[in-house]
PQR file of N, CA, C, O and H, with PARSE charges and radii, in Angstrom:
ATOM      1  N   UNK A   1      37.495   7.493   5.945 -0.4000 1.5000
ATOM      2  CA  UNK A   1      37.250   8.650   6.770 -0.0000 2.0000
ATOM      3  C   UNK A   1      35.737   8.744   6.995  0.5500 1.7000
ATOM      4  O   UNK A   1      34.916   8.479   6.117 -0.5500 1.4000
ATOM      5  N   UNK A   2      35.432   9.139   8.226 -0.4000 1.5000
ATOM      6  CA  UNK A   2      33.845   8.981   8.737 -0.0000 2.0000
ATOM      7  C   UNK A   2      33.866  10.045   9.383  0.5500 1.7000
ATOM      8  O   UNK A   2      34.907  10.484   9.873 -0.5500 1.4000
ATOM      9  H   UNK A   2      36.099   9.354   8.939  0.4000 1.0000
ATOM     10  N   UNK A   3      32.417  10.779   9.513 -0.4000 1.5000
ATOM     11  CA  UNK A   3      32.482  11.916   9.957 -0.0000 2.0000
ATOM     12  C   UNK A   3      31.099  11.722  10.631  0.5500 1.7000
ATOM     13  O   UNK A   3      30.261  11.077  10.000 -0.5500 1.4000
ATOM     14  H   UNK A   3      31.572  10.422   9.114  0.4000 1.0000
ATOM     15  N   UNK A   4      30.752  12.253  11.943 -0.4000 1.5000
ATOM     16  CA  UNK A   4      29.395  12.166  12.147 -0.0000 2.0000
ATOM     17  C   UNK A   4      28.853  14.053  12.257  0.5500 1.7000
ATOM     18  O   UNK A   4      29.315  15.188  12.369 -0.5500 1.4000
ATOM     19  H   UNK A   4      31.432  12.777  12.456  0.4000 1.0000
ATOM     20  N   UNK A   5      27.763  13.408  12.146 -0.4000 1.5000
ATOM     21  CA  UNK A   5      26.543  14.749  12.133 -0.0000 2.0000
ATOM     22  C   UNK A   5      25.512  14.497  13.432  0.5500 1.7000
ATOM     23  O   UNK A   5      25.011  13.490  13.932 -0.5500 1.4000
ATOM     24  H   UNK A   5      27.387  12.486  12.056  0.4000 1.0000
ATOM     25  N   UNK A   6      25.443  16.183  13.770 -0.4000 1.5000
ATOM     26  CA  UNK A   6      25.429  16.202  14.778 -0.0000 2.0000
ATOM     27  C   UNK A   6      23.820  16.667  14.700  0.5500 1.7000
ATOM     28  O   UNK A   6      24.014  17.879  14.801 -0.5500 1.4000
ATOM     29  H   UNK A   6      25.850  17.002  13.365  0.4000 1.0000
ATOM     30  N   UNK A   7      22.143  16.517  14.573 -0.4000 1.5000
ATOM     31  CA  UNK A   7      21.041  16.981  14.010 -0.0000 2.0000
ATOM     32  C   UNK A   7      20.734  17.572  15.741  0.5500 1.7000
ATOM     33  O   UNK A   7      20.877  17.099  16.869 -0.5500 1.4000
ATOM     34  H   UNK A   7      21.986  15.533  14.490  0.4000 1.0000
ATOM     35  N   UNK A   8      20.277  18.775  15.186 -0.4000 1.5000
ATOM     36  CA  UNK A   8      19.371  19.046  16.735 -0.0000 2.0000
ATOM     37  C   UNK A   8      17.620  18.290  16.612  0.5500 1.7000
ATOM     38  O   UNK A   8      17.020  17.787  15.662 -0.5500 1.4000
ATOM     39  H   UNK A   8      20.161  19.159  14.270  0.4000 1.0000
ATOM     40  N   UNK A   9      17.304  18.483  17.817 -0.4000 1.5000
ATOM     41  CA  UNK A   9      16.043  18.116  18.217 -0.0000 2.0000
ATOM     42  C   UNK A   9      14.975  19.166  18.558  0.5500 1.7000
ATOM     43  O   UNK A   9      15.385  20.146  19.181 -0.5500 1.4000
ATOM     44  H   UNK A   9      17.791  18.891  18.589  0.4000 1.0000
ATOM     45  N   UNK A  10      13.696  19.117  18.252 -0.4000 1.5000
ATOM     46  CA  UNK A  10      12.794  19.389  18.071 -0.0000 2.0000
ATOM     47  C   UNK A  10      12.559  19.442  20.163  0.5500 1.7000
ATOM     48  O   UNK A  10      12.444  18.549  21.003 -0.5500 1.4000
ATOM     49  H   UNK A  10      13.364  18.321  17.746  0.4000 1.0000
ATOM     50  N   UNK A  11      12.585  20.873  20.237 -0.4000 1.5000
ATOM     51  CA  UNK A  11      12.511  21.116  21.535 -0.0000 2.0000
ATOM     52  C   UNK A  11      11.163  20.726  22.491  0.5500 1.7000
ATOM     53  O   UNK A  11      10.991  21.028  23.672 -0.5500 1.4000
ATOM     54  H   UNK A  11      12.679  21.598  19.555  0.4000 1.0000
ATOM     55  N   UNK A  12      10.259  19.954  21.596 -0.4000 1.5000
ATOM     56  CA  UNK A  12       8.787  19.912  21.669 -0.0000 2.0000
ATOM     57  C   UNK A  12       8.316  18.435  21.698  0.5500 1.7000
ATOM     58  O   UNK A  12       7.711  18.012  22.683 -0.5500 1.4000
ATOM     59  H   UNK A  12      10.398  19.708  20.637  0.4000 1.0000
ATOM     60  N   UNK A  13       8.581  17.655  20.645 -0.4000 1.5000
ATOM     61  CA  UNK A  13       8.390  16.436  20.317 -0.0000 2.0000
ATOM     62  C   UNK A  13       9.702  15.772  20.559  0.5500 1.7000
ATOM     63  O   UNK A  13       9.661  14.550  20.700 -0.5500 1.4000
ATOM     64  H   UNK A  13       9.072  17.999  19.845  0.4000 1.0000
ATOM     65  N   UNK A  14      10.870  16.370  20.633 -0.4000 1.5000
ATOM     66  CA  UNK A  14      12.177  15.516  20.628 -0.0000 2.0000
ATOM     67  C   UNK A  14      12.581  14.842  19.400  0.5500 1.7000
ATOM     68  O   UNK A  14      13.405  13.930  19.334 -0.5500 1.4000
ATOM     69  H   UNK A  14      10.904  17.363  20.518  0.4000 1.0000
ATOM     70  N   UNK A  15      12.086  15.242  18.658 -0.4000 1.5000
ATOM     71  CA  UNK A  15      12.118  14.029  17.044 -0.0000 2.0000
ATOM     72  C   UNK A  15      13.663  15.143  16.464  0.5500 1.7000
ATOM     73  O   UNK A  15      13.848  16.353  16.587 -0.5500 1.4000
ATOM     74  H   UNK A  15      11.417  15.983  18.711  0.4000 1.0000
ATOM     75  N   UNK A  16      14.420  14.181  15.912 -0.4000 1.5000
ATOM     76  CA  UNK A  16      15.357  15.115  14.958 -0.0000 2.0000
ATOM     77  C   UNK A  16      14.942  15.663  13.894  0.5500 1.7000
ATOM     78  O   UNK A  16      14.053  15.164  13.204 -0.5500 1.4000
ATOM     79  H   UNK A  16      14.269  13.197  15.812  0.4000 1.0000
ATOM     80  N   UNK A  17      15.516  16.734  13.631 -0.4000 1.5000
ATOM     81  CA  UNK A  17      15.151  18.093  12.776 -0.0000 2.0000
ATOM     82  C   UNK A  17      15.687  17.632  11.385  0.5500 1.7000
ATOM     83  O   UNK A  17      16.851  17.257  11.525 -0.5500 1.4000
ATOM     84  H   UNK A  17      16.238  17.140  14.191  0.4000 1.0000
ATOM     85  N   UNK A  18      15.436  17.567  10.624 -0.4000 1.5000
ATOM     86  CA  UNK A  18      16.186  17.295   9.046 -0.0000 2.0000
ATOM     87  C   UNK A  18      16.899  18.285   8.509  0.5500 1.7000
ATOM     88  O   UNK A  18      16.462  19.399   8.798 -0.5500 1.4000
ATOM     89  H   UNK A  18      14.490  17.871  10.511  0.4000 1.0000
ATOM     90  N   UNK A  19      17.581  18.273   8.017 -0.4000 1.5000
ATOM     91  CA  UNK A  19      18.090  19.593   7.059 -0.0000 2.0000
ATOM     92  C   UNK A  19      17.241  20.412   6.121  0.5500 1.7000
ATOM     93  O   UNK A  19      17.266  21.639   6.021 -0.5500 1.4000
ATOM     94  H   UNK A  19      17.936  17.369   7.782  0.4000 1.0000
ATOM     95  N   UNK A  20      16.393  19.464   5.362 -0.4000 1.5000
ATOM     96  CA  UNK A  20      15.179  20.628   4.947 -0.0000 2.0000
ATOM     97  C   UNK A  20      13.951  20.498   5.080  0.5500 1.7000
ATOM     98  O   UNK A  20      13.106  20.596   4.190 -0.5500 1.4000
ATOM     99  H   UNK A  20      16.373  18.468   5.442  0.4000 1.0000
ATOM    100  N   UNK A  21      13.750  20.223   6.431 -0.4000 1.5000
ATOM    101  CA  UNK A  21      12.666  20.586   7.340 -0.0000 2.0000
ATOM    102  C   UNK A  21      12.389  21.881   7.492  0.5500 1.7000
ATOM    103  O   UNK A  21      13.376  22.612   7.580 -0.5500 1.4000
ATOM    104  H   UNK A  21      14.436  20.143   7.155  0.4000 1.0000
ATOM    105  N   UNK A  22      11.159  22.467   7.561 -0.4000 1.5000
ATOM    106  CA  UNK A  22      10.774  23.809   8.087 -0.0000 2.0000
ATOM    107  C   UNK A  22      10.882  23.731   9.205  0.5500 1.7000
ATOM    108  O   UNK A  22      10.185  22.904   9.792 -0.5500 1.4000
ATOM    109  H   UNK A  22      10.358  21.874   7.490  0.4000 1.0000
ATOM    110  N   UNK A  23      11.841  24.602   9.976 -0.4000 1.5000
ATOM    111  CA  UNK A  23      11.541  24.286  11.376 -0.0000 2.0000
ATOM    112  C   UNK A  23      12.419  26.237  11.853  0.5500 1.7000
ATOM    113  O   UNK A  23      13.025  27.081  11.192 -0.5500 1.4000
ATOM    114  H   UNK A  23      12.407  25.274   9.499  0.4000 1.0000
ATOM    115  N   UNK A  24      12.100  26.150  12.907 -0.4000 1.5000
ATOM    116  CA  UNK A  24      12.546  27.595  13.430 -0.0000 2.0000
ATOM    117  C   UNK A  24      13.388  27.356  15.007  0.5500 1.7000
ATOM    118  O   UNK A  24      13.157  26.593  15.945 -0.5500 1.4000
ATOM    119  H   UNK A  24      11.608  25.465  13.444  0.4000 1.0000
ATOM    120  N   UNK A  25      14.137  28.095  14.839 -0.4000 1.5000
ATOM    121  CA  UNK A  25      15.086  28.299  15.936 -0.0000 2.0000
ATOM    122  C   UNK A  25      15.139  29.385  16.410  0.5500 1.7000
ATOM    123  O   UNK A  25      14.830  30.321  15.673 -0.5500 1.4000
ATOM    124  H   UNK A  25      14.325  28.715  14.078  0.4000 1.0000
ATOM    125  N   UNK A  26      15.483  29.622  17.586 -0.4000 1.5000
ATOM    126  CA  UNK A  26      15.560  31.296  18.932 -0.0000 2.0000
ATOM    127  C   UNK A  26      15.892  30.902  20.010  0.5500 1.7000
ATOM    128  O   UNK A  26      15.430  29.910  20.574 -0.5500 1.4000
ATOM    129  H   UNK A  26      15.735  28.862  18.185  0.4000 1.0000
ATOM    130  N   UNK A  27      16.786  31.677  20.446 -0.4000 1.5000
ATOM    131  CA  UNK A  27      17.201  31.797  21.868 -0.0000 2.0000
ATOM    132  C   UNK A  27      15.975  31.869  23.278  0.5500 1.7000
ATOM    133  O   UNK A  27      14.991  32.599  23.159 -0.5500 1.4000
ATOM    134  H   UNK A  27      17.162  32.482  19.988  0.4000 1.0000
ATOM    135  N   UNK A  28      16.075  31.482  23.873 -0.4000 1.5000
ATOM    136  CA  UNK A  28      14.799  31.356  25.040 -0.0000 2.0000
ATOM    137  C   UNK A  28      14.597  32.956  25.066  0.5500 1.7000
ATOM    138  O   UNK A  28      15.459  33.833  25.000 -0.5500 1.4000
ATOM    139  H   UNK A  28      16.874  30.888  23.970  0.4000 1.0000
ATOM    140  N   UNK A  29      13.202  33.072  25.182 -0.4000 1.5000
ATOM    141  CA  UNK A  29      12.760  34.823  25.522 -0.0000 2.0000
ATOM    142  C   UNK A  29      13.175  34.972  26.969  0.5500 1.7000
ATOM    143  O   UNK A  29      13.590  35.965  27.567 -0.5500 1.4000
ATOM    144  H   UNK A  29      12.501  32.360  25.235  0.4000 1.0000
ATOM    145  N   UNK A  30      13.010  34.024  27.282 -0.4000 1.5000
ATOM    146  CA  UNK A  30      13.559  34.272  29.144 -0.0000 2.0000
ATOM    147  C   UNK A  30      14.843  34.144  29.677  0.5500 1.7000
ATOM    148  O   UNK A  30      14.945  34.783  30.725 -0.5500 1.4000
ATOM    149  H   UNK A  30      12.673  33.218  26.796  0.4000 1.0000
ATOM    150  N   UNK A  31      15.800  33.593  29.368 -0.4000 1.5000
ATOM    151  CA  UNK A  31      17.051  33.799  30.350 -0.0000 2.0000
ATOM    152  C   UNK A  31      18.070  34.051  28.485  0.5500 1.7000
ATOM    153  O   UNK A  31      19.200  34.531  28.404 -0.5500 1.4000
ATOM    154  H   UNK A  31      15.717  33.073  28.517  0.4000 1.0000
ATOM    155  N   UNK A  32      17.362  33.642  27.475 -0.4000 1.5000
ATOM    156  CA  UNK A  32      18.618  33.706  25.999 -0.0000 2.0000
ATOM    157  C   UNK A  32      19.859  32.994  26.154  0.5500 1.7000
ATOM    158  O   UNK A  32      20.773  33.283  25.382 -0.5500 1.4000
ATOM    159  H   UNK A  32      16.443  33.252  27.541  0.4000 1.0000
ATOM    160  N   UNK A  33      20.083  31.884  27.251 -0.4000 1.5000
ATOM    161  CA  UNK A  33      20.489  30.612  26.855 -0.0000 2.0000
ATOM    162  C   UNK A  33      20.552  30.214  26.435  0.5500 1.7000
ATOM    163  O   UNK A  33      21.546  30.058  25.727 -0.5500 1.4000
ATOM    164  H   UNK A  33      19.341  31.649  27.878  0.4000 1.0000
ATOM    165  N   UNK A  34      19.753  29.733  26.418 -0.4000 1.5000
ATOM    166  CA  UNK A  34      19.125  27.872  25.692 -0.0000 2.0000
ATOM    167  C   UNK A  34      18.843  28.214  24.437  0.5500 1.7000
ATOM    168  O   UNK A  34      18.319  29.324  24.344 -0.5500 1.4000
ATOM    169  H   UNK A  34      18.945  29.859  26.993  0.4000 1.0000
ATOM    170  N   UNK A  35      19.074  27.431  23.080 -0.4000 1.5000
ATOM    171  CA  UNK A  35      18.405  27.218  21.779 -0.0000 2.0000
ATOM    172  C   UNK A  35      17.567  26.684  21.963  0.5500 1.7000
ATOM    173  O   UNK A  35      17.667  25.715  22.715 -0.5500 1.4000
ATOM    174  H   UNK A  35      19.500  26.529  23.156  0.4000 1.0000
ATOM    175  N   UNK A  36      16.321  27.010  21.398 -0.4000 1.5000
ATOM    176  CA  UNK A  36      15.022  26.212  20.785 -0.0000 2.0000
ATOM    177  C   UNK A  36      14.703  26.061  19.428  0.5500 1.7000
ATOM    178  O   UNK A  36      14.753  26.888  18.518 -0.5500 1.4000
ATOM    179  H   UNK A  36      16.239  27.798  20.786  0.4000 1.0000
ATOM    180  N   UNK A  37      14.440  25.131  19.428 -0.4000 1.5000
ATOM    181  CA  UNK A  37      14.223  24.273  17.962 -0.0000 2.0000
ATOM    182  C   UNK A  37      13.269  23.637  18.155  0.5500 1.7000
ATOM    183  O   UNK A  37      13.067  22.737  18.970 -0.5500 1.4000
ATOM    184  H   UNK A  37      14.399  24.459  20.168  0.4000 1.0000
ATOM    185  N   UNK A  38      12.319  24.308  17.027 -0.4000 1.5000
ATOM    186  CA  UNK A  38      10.729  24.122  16.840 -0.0000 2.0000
ATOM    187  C   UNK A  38      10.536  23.150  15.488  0.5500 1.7000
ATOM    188  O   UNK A  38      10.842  23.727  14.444 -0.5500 1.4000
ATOM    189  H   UNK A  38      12.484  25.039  16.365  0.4000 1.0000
ATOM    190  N   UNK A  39      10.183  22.085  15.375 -0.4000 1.5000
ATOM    191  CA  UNK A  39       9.517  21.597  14.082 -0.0000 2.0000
ATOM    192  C   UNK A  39       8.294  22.274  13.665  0.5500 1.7000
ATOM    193  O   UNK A  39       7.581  22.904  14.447 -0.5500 1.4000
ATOM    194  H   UNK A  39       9.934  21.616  16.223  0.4000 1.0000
ATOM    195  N   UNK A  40       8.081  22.143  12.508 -0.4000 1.5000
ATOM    196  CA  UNK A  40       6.707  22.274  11.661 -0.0000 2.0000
ATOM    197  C   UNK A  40       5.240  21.810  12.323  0.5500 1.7000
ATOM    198  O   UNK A  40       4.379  22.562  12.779 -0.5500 1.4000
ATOM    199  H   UNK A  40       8.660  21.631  11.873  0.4000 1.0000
ATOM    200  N   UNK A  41       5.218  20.743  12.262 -0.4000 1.5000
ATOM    201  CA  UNK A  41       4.435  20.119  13.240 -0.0000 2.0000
ATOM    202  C   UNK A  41       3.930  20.623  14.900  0.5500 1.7000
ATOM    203  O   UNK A  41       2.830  20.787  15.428 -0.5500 1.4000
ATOM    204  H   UNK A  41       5.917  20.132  11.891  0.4000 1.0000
ATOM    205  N   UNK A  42       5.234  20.746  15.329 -0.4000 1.5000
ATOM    206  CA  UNK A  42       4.869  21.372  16.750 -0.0000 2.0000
ATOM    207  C   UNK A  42       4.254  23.246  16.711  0.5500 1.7000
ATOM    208  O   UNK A  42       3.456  23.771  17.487 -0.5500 1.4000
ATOM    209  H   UNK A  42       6.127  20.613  14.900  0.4000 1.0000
ATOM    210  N   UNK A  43       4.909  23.816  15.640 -0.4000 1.5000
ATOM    211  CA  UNK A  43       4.522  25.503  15.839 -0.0000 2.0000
ATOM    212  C   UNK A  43       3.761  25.039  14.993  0.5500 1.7000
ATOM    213  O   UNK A  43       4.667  25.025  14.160 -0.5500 1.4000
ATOM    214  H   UNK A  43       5.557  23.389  15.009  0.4000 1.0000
ATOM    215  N   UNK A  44       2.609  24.497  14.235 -0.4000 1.5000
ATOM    216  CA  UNK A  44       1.632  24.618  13.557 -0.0000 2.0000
ATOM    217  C   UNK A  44       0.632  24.061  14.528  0.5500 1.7000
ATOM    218  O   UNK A  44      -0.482  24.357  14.096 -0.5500 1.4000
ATOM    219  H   UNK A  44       1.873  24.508  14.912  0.4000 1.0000
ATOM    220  N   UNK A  45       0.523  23.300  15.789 -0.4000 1.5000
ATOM    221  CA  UNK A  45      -0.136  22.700  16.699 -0.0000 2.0000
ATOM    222  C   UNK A  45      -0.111  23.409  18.007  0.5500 1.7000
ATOM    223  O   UNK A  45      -0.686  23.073  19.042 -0.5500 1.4000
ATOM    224  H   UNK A  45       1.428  23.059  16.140  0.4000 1.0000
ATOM    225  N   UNK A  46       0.808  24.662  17.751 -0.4000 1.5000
ATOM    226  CA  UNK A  46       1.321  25.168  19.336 -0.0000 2.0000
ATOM    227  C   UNK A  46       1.457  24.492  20.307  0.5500 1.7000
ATOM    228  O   UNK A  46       0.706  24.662  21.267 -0.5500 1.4000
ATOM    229  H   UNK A  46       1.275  24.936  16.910  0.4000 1.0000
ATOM    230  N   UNK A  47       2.526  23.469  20.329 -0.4000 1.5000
ATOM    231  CA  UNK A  47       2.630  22.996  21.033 -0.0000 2.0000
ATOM    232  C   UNK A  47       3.833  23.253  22.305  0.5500 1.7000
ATOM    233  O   UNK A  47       4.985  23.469  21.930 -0.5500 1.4000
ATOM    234  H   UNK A  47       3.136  23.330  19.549  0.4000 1.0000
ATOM    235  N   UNK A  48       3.586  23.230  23.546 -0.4000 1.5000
ATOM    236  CA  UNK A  48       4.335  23.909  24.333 -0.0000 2.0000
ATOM    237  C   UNK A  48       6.276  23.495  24.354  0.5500 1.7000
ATOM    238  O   UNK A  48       6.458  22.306  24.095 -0.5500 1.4000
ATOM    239  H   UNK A  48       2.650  23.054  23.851  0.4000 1.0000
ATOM    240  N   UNK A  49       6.934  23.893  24.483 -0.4000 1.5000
ATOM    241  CA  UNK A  49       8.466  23.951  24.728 -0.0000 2.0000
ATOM    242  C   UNK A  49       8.782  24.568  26.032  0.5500 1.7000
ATOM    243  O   UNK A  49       8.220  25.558  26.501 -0.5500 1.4000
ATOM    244  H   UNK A  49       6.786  24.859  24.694  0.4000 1.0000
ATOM    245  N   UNK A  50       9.889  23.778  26.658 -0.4000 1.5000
ATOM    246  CA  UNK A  50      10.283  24.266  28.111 -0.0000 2.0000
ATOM    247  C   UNK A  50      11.866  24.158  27.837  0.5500 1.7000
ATOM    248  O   UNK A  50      12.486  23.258  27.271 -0.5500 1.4000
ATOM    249  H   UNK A  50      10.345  22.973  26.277  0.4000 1.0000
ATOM    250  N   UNK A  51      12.338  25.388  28.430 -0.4000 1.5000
ATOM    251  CA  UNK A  51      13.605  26.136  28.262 -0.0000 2.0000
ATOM    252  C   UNK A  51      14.468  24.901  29.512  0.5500 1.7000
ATOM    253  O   UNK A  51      14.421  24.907  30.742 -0.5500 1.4000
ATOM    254  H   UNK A  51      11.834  26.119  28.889  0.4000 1.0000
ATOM    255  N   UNK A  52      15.163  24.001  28.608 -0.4000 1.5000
ATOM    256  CA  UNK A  52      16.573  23.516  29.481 -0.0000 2.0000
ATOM    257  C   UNK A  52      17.329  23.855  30.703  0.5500 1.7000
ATOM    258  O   UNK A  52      17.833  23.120  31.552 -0.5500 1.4000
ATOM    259  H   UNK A  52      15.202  23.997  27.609  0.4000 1.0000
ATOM    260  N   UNK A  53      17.284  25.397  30.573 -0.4000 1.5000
ATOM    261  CA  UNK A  53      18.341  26.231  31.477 -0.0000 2.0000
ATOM    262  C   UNK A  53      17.282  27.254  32.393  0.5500 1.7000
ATOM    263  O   UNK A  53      17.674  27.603  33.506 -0.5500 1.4000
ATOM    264  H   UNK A  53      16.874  25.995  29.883  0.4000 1.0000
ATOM    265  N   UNK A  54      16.479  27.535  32.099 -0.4000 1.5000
ATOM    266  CA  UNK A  54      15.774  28.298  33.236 -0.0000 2.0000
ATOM    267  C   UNK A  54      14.278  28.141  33.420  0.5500 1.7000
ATOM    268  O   UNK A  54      13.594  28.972  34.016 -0.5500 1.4000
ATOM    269  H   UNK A  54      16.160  27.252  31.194  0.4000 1.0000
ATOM    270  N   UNK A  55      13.753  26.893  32.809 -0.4000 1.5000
ATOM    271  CA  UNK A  55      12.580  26.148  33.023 -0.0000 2.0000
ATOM    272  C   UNK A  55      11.452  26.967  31.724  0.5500 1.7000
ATOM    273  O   UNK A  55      10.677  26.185  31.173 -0.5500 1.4000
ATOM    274  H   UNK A  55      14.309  26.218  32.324  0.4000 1.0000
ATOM    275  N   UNK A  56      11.409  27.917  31.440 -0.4000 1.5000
ATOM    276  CA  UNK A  56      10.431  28.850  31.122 -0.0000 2.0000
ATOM    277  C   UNK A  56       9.573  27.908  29.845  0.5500 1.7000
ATOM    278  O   UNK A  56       9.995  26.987  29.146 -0.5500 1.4000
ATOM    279  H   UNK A  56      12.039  28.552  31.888  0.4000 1.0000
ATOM    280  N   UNK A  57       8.197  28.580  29.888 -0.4000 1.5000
ATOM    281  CA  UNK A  57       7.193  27.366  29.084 -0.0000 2.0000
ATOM    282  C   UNK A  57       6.539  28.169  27.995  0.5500 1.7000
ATOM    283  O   UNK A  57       5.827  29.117  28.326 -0.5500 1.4000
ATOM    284  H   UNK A  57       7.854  29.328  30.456  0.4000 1.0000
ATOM    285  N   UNK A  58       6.673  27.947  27.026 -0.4000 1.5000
ATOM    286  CA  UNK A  58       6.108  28.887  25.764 -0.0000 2.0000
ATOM    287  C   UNK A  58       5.232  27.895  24.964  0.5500 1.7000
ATOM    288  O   UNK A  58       4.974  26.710  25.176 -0.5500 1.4000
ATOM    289  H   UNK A  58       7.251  27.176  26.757  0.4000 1.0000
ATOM    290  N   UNK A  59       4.924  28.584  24.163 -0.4000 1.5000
ATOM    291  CA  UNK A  59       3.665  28.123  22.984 -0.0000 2.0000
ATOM    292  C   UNK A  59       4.735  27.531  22.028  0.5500 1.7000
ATOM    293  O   UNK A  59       4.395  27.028  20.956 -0.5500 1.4000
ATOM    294  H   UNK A  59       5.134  29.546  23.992  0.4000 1.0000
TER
END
C-alpha cells in the first residue's frame, strides 16, 4: 500500500514547504481565494507573492 503526499509550495520561491518548516499561511487579503504559503526565508526577506486567482502583489 502506497500513499502519496501532497506538500504545498512556497507562494514566493516555489520550493516545497516541509512539515516542520516555519512557514505561514492566509487567504489572499484581496479576493480570500487563493491560499498563500510563505516560507521562512521568503517573509524574513519580504519577498513579494502574487495571488493565483485575482493577481494581487503583497510583501
Amino acid at each position: 500500500m502506497s500513499s502519496t503526499i501532497s506538500l504545498p509550495t512556497c507562494s514566493c520561491c516555489h520550493r516545497h514547504i516541509m512539515p516542520n518548516d516555519k512557514c505561514v499561511k492566509f487567504n489572499c487579503p484581496s479576493c480570500g481565494t487563493d491560499l498563500i504559503w510563505r516560507c521562512q526565508s521568503c517573509r524574513e526577506a519580504a519577498r513579494n507573492y502574487t495571488c493565483s486567482s485575482c493577481n494581487f502583489q503583497g510583501p
